[in-house]
KOLPAMAR-410254 format. One record per residue (C-alpha): residue in three letters; y, z, x. Coordinates in steps of 0.5 Angstrom, whole numbers, plus 2048, in hexadecimal, padded with zeros to 3 digits. Example, Ala and Ser with C-alpha at 12.3 -4.5 7.8 and 13.67 -1.06 7.14 Angstrom:
% KOLPAMAR-410254
ala7F7810819 ser7FE80E81B 
***
This chain:
% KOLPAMAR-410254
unk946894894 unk941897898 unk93B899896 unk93689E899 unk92F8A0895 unk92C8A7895 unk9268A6890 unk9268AD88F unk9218AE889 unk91C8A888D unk91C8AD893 unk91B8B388E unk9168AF889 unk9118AC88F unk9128B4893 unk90F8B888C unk9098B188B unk9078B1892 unk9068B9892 unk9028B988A unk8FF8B288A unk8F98AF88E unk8FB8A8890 unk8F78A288C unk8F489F892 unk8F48A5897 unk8EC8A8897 unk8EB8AF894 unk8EA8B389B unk8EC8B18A1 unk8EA8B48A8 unk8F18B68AB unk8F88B58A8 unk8FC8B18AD unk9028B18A9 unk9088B68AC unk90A8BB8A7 unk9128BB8A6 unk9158C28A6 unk9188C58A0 unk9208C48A1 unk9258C889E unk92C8C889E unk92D8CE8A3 unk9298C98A8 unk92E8C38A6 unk9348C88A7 unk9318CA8AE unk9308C38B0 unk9368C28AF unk93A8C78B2 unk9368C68B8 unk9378BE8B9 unk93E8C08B8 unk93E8C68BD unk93A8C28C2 unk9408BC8C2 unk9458C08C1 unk9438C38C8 unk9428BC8CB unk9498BB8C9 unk94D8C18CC unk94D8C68C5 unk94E8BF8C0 unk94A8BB8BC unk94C8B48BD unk94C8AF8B9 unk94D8A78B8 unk9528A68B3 unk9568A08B2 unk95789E8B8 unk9588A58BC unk9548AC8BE unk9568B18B9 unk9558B88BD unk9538BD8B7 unk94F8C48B5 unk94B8C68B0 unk94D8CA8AB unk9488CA8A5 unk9428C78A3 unk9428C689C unk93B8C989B unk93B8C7894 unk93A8C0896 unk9358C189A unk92F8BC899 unk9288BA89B unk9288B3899 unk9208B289B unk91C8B38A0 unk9208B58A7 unk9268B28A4 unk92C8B78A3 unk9338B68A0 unk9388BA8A2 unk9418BB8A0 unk9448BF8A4 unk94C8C08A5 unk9508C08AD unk9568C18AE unk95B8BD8B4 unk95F8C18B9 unk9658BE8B5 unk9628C18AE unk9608BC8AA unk9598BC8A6 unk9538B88A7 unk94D8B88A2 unk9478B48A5 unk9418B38A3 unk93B8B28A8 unk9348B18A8 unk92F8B48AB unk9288B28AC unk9228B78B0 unk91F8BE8AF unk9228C48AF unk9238C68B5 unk9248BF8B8 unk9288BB8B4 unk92D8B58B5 unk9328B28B2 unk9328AA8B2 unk9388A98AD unk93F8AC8AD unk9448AA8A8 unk94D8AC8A6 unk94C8AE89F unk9528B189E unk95A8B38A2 unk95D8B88A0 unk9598B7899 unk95A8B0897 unk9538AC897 unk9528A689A unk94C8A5896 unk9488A9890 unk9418A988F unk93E8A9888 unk9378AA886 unk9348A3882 unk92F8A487C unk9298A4880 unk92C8AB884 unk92D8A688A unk9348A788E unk93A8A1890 unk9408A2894 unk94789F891 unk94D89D894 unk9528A1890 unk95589A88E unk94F898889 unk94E89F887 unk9508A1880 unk9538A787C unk94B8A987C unk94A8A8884 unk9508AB885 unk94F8B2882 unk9518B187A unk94D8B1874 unk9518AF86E unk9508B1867 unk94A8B7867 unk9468BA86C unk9408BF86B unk93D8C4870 unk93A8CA871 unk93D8CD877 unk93A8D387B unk93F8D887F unk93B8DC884 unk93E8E1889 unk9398E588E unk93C8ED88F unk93C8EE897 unk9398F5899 unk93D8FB895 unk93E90289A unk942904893 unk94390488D unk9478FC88B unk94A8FA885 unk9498F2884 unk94D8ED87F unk94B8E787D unk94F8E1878 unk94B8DE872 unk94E8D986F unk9518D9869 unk9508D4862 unk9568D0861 unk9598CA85E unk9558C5864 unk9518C9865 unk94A8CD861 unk9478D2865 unk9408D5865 unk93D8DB869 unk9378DA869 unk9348E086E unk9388E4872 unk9338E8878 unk9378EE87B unk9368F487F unk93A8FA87E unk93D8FC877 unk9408F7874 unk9478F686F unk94A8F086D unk9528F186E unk9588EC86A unk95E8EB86F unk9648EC869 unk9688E786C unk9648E186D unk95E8E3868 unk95A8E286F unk9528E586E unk9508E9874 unk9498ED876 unk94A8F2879 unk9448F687C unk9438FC87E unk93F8FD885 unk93C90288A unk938900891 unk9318FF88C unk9338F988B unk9358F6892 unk9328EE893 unk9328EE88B unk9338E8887 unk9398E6882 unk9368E087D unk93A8DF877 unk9398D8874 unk93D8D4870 unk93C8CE86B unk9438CA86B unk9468C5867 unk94C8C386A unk9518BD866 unk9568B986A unk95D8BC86A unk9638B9869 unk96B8BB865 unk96A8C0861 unk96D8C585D unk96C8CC85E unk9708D2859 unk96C8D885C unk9718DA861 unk9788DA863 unk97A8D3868 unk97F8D786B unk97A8DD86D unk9788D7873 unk97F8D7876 unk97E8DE879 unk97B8DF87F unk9748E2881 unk9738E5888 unk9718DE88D unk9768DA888 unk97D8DE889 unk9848DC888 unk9868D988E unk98D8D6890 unk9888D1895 unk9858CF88E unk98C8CE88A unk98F8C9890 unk9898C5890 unk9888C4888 unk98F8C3888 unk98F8BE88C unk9898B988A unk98B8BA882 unk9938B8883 unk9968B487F unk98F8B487A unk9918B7873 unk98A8B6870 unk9858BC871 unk97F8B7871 unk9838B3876 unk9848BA87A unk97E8BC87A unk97B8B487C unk9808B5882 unk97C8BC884 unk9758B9884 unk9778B4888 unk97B8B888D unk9748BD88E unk9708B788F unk9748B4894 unk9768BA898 unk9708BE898 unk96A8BC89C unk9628BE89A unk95F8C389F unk95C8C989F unk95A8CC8A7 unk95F8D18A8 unk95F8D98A5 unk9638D88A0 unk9628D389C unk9608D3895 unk9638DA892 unk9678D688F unk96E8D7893 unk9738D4890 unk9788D6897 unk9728D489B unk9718CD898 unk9788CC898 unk9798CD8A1 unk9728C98A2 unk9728C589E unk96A8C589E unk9658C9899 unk9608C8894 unk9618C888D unk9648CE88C unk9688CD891 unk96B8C788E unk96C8C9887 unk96F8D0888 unk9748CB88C unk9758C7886 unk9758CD881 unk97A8D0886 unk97F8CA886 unk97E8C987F unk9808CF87C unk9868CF881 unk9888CA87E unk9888CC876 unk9818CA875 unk97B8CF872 unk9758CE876 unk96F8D1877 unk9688D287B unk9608D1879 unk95B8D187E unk9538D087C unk94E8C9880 unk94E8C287F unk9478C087E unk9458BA882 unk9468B487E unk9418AF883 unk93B8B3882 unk9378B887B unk9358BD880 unk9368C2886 unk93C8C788A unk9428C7889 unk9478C888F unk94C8CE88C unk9508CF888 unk9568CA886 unk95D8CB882 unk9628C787F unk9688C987B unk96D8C7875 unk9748C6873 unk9778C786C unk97C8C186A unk97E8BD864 unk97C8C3860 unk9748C2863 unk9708C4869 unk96E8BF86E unk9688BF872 unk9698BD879 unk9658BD87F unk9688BC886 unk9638BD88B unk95F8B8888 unk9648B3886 unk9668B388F unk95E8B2890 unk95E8AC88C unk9658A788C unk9628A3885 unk9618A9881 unk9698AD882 unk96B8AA87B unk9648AD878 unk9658B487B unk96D8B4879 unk96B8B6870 unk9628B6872 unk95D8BB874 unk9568B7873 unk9508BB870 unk94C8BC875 unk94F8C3877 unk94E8CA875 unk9538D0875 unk9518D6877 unk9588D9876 unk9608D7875 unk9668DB877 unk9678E087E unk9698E687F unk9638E987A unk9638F0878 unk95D8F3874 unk95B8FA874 unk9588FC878 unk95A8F887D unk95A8F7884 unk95D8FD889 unk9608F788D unk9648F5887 unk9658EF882 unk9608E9883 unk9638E4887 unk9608E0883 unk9588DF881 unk9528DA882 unk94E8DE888 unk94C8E6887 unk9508EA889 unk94D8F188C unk94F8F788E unk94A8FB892 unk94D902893 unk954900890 unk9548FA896 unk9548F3895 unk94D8EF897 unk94D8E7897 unk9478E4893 unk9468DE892 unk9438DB88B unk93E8D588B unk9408D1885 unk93B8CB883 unk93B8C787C unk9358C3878 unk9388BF874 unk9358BC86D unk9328B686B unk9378B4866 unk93C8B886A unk9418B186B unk9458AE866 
***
């Protein structure tokens, strides 16, 4: 195990002391403060720092960032920079988690620290987090609010991302309108109370003319507002109070099983996918036995990656030919084949709620599916079972209970609806400016209750 101390509360405590308390041995007054005054920091000055250490030797090394890793020099670009990770851990010391891609295409997340003022920043560790989203180590936050690393080895489910039981949350869904040169028409998920879930809308600050539509298919609620070039740079906030339970096999009599064997737009029929499923369930009889071969096919098959332009919208034919993606990808894979193959699946997207720590950002949204066997639905989770070896048996019948889902389904029709057509499927705003598509990215966070875990 390797441990690494970040006594974050200490720094925070002594910083709000030194600045409100006068020493007990200190005199009153004093001629002239030698002390040097520490710059404010906030993220935006770690984000530069970083981005300009990676810059700097990504020059030095003919346009890639070298990095020593496990007896080689891996040759790599910048991606992203998980804003939402972004830390100041104390006075002039920083942490960073960005995400750089190799020329044969594989991901590596790596976590640095930083030390310095803004404007003149250093990094004086840099450490693999991730390939291609399987961790070598995890951090967990202790009591106390200090942070350890982990070998994946030692980690529990918790460290590991699962909550078994109950959790409960507020979270908080944030998304900033760019400027508006036309009328613009916005569509936002709110999630929905059901069995393992009890949701409580507790505000919702919107610009615009607001409406609550139903999707009639899936029984998705949606915002819908209504905007004008007034309300340019305005903020959407909408925050929920969740109670999430575990989900396992359950049954569920409010719609037809056989309606999942059709096909939505990004999922279709296709004689790829029947070759395939047929040839990973030959000779299993069992449908549970059927639907186990194709969760571990997926696994095996599909490499965790997300640096090109097309992954993440959920392309079944596009996960199949490269063989990469992210969660979207790899359950619209599954759900392809599985439907191919005789068996009713279906899709949910939402978040995961970080089990290692009790506040702060989420990095987007995740997804996951289900598939009806043995007269029941079972959850499954592929994408994170490939993170993580040990838990395969667990998300193959499991979904933990630290997640939200914001919506179920693809395809989504409400009215009225988008003019670019059916929803693919809803975790982002969707925005229409003028009738054309505009990206916006939200900001999600979460705090979550005291007696939250159980």
């Amino acid at each position: 195990m390797a441990r690494l101390w970040f006594p974050l509360t200490v720094v925070t405590v002594c910083t709000v002391l030194g600045a409100c308390q006068t020493a007990p041995d200190r005199p009153t007054s004093v001629e002239a403060d030698t002390v040097e005054p520490v710059p404010h920091v906030v993220t935006a000055d770690i984000q530069q720092g970083i981005e300009n250490h990676i810059d700097e030797q990504a020059r030095l090394g003919g346009g890639w960032f070298t990095l020593p890793h496990e007896g080689r020099d891996l040759r790599l670009k910048l991606v992203k920079v998980h804003t939402e990770y972004l830390a100041n851990l104390g006075p002039r010391r920083h942490f960073a988690c960005v995400d750089l891609v190799s020329a044969e295409g594989n991901v590596y997340d790596v976590d640095f620290f930083l030390a310095g003022d803004p404007g003149a920043m250093s990094v004086t560790e840099t450490t693999v987090h991730k390939l291609n989203g399987q961790p070598y180590y995890v951090w967990d936050q202790k009591p106390d609010r200090t942070w350890v690393r982990t070998e994946v080895e030692s980690a529990s489910r918790h460290h590991l991302g699962v909550i078994n039981g109950s959790d409960e949350f507020e979270f908080l869904y944030q998304a900033r309108l760019p400027k508006l040169t036309e009328p613009a028409q916005m569509w936002i998920p709110l999630p929905a109370t059901d069995e393992f879930q009890q949701v409580d809308v507790k505000s919702i600050v919107a610009p615009g003319r607001q409406e609550i539509l139903e999707d009639k298919e899936f029984g998705n609620q949606v915002l819908y507002l209504t905007l004008d070039p007034r309300d340019s740079g305005r903020t959407v906030a909408i925050r929920f109070g969740i109670r999430r339970l575990e989900k396992s096999v359950y049954q569920d009599a409010t719609q037809d099983p056989q309606r999942y064997l059709a096909p939505d737009r990004l999922v279709p029929e296709d004689d790829e996918f029947r070759r395939i499923a047929g040839e990973v369930v030959e000779g299993k009889e069992d449908e549970l036995i059927r639907a186990r071969a194709l969760y571990d096919h997926v696994i095996d098959r599909m490499r965790y990656a997300k640096f090109d332009k097309k992954y993440g919208q959920g392309d079944a034919v596009y996960a199949c030919d490269s063989r990469t993606g992210n969660c979207s990808d790899y359950h619209s894979y599954f759900i392809a084949l599985a439907r191919a193959a005789g068996i009713p699946s279906r899709f949910a997207i939402g978040a995961a709620i970080p089990s290692a720590r009790n506040e702060g950002g989420i990095s987007g949204y995740h997804c996951w599916a289900e598939f009806y066997a043995d007269d029941k639905w079972w959850p499954i989770d592929v994408s994170e079972a490939d993170k993580h070896d040990s838990l395969i048996p667990y998300y193959f019948g499991h979904h933990p209970a630290n997640r939200v889902e914001l919506s179920r389904g693809r395809d989504l029709v409400v009215e009225p609806g988008p003019v670019s057509g059916p929803i693919n499927f809803l975790a982002y705003p969707v925005l229409e400016v003028g009738g054309k598509p505009v990206k916006v990215k939200p900001r999600f966070s979460f705090v979550r209750s005291a007696d939250g875990r159980s």
